[in-house]
N, CA, C and O atoms as CSV, one atom per row, in Angstrom:
chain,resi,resn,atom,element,x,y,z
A,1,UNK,N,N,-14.582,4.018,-12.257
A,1,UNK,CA,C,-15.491,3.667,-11.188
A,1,UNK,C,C,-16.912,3.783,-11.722
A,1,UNK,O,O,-17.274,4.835,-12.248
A,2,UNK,N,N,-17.820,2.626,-11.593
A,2,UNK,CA,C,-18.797,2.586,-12.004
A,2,UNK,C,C,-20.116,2.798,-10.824
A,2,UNK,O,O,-20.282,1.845,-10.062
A,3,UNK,N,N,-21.022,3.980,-10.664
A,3,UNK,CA,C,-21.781,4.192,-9.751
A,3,UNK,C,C,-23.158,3.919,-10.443
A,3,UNK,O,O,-23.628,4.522,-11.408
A,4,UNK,N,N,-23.837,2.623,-9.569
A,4,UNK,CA,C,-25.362,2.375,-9.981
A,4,UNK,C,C,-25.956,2.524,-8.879
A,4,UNK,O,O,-25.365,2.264,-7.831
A,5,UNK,N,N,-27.613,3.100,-8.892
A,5,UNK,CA,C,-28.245,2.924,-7.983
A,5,UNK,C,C,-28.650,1.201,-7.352
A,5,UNK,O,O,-28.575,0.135,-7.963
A,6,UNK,N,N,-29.035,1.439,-6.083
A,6,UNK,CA,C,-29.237,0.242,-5.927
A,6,UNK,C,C,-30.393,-0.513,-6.247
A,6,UNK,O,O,-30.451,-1.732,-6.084
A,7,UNK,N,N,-31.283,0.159,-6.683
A,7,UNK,CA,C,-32.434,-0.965,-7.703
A,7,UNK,C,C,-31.968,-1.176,-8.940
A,7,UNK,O,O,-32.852,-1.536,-9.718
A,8,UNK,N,N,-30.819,-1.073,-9.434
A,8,UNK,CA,C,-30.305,-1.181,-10.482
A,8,UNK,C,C,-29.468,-2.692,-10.079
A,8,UNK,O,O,-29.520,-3.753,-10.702
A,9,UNK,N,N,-29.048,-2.520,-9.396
A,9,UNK,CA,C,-27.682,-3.232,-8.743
A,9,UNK,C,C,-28.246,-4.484,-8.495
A,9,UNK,O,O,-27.697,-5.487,-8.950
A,10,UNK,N,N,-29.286,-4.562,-7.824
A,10,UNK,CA,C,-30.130,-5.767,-7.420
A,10,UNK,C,C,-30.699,-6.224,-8.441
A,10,UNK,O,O,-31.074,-7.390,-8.321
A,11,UNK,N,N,-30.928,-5.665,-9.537
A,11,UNK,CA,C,-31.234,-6.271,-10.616
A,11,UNK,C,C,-29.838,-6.846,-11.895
A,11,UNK,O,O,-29.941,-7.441,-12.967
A,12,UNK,N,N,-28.928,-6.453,-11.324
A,12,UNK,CA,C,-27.798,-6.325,-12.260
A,12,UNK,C,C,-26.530,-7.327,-11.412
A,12,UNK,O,O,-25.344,-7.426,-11.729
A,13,UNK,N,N,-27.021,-7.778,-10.628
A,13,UNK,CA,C,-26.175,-7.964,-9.369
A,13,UNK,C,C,-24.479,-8.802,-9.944
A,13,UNK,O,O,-23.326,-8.509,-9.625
A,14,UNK,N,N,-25.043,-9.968,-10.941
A,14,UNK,CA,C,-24.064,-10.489,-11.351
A,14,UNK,C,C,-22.885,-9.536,-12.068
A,14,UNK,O,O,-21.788,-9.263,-11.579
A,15,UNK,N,N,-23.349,-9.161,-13.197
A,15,UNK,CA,C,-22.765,-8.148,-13.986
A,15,UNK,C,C,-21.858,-6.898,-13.293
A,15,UNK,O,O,-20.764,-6.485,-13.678
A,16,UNK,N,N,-22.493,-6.530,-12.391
A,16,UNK,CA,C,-21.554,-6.037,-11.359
A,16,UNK,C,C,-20.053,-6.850,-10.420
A,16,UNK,O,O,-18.905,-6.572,-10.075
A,17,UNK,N,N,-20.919,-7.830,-10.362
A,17,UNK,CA,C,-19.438,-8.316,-9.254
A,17,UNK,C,C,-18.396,-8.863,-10.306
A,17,UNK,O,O,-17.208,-8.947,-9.995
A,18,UNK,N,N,-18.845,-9.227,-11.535
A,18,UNK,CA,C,-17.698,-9.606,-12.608
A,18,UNK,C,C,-16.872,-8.428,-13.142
A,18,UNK,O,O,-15.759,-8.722,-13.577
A,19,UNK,N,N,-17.354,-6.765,-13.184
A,19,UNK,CA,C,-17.058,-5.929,-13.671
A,19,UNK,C,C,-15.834,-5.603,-11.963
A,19,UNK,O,O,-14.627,-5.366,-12.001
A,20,UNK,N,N,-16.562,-5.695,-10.915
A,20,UNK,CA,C,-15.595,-5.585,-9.442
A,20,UNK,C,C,-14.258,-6.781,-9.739
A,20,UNK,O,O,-13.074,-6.490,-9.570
A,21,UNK,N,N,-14.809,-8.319,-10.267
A,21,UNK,CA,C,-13.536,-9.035,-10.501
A,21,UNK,C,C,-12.461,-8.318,-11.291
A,21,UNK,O,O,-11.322,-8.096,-10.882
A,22,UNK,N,N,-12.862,-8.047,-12.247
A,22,UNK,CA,C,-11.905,-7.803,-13.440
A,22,UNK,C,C,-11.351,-5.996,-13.106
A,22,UNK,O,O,-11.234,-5.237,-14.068
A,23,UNK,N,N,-11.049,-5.485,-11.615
A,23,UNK,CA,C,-10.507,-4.541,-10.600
A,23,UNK,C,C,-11.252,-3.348,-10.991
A,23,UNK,O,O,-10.727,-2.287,-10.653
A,24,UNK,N,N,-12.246,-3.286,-11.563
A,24,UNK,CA,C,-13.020,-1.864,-11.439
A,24,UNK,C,C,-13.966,-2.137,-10.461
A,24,UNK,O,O,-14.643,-3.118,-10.151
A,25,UNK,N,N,-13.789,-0.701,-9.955
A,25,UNK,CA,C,-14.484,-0.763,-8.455
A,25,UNK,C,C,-15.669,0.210,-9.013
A,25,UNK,O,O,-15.636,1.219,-9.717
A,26,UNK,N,N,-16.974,-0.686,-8.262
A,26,UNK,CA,C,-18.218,-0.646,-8.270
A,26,UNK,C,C,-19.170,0.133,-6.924
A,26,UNK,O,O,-19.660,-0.468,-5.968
A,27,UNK,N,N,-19.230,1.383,-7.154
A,27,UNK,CA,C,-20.212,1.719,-5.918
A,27,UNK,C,C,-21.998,1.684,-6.462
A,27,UNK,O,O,-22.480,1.849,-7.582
A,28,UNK,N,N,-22.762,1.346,-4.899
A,28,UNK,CA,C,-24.150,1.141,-5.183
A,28,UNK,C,C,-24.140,2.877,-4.454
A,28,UNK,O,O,-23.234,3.439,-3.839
A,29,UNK,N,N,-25.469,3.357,-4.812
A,29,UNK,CA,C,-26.059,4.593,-4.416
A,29,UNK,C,C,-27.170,4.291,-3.886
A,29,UNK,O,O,-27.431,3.089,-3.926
A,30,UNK,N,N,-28.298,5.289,-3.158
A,30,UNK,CA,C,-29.824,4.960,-2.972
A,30,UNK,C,C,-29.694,6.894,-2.775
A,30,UNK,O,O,-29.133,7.229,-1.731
A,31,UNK,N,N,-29.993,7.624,-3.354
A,31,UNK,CA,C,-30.720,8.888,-3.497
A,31,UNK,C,C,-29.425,9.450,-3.784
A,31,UNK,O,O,-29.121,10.554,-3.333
A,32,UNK,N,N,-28.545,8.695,-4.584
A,32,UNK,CA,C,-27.103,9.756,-4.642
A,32,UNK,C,C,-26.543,9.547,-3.828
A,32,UNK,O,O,-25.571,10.301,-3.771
A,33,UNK,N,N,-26.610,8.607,-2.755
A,33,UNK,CA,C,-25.355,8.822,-1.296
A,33,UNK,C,C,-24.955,7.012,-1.774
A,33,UNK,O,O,-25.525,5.981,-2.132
A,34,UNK,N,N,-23.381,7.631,-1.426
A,34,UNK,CA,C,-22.756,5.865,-1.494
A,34,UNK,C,C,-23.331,5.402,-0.322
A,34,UNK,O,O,-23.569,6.057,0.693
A,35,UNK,N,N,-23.631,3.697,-0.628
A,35,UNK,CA,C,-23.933,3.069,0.068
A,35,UNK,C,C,-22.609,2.414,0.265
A,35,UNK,O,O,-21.825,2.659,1.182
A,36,UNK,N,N,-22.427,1.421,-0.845
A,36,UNK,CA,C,-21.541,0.047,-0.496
A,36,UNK,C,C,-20.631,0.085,-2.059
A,36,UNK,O,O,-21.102,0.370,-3.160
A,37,UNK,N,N,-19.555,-0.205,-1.814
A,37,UNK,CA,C,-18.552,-0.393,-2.627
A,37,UNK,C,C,-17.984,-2.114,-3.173
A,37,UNK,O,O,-17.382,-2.961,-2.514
A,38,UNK,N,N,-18.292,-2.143,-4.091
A,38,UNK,CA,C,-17.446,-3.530,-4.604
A,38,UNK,C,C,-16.361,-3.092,-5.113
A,38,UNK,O,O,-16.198,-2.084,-5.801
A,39,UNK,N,N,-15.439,-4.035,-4.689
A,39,UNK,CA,C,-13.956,-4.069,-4.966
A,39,UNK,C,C,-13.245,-5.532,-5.408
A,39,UNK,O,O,-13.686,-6.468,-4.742
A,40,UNK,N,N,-12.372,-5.854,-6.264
A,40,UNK,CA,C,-11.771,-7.280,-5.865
A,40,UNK,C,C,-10.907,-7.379,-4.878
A,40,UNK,O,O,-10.024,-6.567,-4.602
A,41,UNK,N,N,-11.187,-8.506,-4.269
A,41,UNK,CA,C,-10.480,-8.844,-3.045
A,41,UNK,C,C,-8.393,-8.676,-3.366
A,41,UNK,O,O,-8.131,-8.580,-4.565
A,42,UNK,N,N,-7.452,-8.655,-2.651
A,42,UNK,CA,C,-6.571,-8.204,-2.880
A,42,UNK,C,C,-6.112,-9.596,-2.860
A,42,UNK,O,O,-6.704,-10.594,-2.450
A,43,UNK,N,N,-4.690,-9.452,-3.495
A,43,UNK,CA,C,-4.062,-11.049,-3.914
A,43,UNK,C,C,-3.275,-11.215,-2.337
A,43,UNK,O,O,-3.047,-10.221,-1.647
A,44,UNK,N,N,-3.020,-12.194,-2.032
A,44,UNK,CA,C,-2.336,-12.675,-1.274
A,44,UNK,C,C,-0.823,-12.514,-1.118
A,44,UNK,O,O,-0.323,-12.592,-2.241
A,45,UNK,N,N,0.020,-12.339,-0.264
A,45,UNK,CA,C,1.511,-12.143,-0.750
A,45,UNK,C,C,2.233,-13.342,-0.907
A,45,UNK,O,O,1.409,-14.256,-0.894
A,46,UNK,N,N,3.390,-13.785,-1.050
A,46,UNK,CA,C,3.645,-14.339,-1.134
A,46,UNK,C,C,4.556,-15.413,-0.151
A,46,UNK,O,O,5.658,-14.927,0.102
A,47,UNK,N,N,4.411,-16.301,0.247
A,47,UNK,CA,C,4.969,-16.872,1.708
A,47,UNK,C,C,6.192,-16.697,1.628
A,47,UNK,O,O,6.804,-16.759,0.561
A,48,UNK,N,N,6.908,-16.366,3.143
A,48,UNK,CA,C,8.416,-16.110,2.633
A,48,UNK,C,C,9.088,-17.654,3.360
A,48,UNK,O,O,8.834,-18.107,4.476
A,49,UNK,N,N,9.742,-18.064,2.603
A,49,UNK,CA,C,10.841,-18.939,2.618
A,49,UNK,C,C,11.549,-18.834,3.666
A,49,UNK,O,O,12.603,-18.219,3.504
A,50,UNK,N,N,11.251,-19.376,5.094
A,50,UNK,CA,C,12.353,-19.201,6.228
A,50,UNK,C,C,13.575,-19.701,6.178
A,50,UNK,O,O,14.477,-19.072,6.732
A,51,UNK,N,N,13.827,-20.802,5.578
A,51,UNK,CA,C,15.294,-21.305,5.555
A,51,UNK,C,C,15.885,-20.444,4.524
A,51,UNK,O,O,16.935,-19.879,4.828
A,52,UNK,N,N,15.454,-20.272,3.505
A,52,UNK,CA,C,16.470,-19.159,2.564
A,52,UNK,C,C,16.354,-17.636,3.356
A,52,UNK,O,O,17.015,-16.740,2.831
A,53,UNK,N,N,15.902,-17.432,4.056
A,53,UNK,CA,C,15.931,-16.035,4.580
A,53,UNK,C,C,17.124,-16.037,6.073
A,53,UNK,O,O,17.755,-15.046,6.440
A,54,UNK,N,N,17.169,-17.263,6.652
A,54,UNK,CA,C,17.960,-17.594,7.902
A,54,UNK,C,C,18.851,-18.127,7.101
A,54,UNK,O,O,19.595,-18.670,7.918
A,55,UNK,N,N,19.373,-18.387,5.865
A,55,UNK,CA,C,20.766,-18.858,5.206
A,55,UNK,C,C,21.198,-17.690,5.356
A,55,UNK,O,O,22.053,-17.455,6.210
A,56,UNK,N,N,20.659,-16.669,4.507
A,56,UNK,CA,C,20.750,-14.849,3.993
A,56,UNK,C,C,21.119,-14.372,5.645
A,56,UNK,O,O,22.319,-14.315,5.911
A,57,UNK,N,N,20.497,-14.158,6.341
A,57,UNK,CA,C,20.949,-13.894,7.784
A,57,UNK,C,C,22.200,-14.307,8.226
A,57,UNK,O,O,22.928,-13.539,8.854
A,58,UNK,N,N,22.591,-15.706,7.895
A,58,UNK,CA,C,23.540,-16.059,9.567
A,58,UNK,C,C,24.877,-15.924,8.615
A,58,UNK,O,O,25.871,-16.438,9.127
A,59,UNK,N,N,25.078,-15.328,7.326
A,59,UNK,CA,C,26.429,-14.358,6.865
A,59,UNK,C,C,26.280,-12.974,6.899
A,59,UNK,O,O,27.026,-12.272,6.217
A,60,UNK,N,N,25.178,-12.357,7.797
A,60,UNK,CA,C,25.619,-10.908,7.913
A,60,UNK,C,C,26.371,-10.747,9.391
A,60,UNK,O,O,26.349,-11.487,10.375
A,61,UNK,N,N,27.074,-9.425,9.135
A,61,UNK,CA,C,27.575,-9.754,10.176
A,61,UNK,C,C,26.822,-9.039,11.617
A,61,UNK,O,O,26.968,-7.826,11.464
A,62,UNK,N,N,26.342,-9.203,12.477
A,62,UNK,CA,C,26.274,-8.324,14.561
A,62,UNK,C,C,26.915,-7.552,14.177
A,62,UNK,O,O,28.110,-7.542,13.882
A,63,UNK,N,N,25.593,-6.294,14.130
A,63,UNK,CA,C,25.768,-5.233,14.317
A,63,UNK,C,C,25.921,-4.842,15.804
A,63,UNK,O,O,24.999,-5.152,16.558
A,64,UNK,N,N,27.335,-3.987,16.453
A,64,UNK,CA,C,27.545,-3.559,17.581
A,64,UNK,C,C,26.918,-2.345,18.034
A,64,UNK,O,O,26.837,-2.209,19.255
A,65,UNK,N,N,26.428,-1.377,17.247
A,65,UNK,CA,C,26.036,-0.216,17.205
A,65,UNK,C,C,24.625,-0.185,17.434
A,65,UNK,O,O,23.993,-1.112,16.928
A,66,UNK,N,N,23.886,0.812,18.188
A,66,UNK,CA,C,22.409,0.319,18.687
A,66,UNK,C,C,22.311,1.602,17.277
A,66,UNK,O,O,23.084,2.389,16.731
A,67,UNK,N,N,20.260,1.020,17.109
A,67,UNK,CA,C,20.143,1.800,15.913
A,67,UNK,C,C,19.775,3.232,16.048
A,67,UNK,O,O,19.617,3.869,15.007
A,68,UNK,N,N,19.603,3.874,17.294
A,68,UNK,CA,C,19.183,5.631,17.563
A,68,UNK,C,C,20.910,5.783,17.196
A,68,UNK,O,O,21.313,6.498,16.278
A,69,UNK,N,N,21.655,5.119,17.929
A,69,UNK,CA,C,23.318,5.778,17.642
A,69,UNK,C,C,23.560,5.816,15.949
A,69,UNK,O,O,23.841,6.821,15.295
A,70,UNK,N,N,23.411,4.742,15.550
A,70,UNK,CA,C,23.799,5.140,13.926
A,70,UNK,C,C,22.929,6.019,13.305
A,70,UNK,O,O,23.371,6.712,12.389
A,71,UNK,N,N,21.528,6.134,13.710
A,71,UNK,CA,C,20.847,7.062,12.712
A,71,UNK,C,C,21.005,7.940,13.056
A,71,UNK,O,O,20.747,8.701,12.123
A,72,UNK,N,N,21.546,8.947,14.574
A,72,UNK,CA,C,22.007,10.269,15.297
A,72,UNK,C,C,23.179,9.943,14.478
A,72,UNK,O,O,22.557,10.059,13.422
A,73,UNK,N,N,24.329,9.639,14.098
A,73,UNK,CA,C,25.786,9.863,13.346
A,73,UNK,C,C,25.411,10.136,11.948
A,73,UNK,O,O,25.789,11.062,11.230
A,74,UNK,N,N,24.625,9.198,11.692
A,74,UNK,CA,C,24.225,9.958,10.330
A,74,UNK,C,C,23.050,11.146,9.805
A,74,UNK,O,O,22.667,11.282,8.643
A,75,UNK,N,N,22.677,11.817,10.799
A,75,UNK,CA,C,21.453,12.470,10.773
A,75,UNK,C,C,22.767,13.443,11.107
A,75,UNK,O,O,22.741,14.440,10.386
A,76,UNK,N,N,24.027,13.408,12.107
A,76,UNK,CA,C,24.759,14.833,12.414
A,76,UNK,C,C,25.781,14.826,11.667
A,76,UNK,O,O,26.453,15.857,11.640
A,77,UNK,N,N,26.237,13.556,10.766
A,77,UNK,CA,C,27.571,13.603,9.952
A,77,UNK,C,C,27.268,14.082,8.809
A,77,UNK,O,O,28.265,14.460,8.194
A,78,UNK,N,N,26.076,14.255,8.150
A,78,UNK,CA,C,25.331,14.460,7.117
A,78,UNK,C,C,24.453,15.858,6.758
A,78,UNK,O,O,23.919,16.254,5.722
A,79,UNK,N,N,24.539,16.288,7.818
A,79,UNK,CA,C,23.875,17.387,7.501
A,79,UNK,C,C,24.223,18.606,7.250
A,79,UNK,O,O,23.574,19.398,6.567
A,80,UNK,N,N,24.964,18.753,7.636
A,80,UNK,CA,C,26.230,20.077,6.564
A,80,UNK,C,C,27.158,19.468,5.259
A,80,UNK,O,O,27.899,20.220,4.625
């Protein structure tokens, strides 16, 4: 983590946000107190595929069991 004051920063401004691209995070100061933090922005996830996820689905099988009942059977079958 790289901490510059901020008359530094304003003079440096580029050099900073390329050092924030490349994921080192950049705080500005003004008397020693953080001001503002550069960071790189976070990547995006990745879109999920609804038809391959509803293929994957419609061969599992209905579950009959509500889910407090199975996690109480296994929270009391399990614990001794």
């Amino acid at each position: 983590m790289t901490r510059v004051d901020l008359a530094d920063a304003e003079a440096h401004l580029s050099e900073l946000v390329a050092q924030a691209a490349s994921e080192e995070t950049v705080c500005t100061t003004r008397r020693g107190k953080l001001l503002a933090r550069l960071i790189a922005p976070r990547t995006p996830r990745c879109p999920v595929a609804l038809a391959t996820l509803r293929t994957l689905t419609n061969f599992m099988p209905v579950q009959t069991e509500t889910t407090g009942g199975f996690v109480g059977e296994m929270r009391d079958g399990d614990r001794y």
